[in-house]
Structure formats: structure tokens, C-alpha cells
N, C-alpha and C positions, 0 to 999 in steps of 0.2 A: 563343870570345871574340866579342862583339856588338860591333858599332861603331854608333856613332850620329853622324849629320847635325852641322855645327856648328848649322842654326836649331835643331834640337830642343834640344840644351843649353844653348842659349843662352834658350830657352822654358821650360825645366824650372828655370836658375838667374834667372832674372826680371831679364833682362840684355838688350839690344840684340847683336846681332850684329855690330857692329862692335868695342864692351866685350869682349864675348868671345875678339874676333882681340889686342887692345891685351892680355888678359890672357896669351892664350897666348903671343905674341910673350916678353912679360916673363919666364913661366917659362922659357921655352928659352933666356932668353939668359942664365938660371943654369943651366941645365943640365938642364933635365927635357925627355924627347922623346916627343914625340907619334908618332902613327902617319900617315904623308901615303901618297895614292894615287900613281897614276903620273903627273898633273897637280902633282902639291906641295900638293895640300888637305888639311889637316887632318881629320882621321877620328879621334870620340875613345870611350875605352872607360869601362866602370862605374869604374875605376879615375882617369883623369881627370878625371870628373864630381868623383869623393870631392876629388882634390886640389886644383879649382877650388872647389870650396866651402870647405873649407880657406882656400886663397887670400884670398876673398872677406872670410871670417869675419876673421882676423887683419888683415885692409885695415880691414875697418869697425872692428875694436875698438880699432883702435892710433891711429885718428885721425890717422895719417900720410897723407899723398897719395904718390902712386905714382913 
């Protein structure tokens, strides 16, 4: 399993890095968990990446704010 950086995905989804923390924060307080080091940082996988874009996708098309 690959982990990536939260700047890179936050590069790769054409987001600010702090967007990225407000996004993740939102998942996990429905219940999706990330993988944190032994600091508590966020460390996220190919599988995260899918379901922040997900995320992202359904934000923009519904025209709801968050």
C-alpha cells in the first residue's frame, strides 16, 4: 500500500492544503478513517485520493455548501 503526503494530494486534487484538512476532518466525522502516523498526521492512500474526489465531485454538483 503507497501513502502519499497530504501537499501532494492536495496538488493532485487542485485544492489548497488547508481545503484538504476541512475536507478530511468532514469525512471522519461521518465516519471514514484515514490512516495518521505516530504524530496524528494524516497519511492518505490511492483509495482516499478516489473517495476525495468523489467527495469533491458530489460538493460541486449538488450545489450545497458544506
Amino acid at each position: 500500500m503507497t501513502f502519499h503526503a497530504p501537499e501532494d494530494i492536495a496538488t493532485v486534487l487542485n485544492i489548497k492544503p488547508s481545503t484538504l484538512r476541512k475536507y478530511s476532518l468532514l469525512l471522519e466525522q461521518s465516519g471514514y478513517l484515514f490512516k495518521k502516523n505516530a504524530q496524528g498526521h494524516r497519511w492518505y492512500t490511492d483509495t482516499d485520493l478516489m473517495a476525495l474526489r468523489k467527495f469533491i465531485t458530489l460538493k460541486d454538483s449538488s450545489g450545497m455548501t458544506l
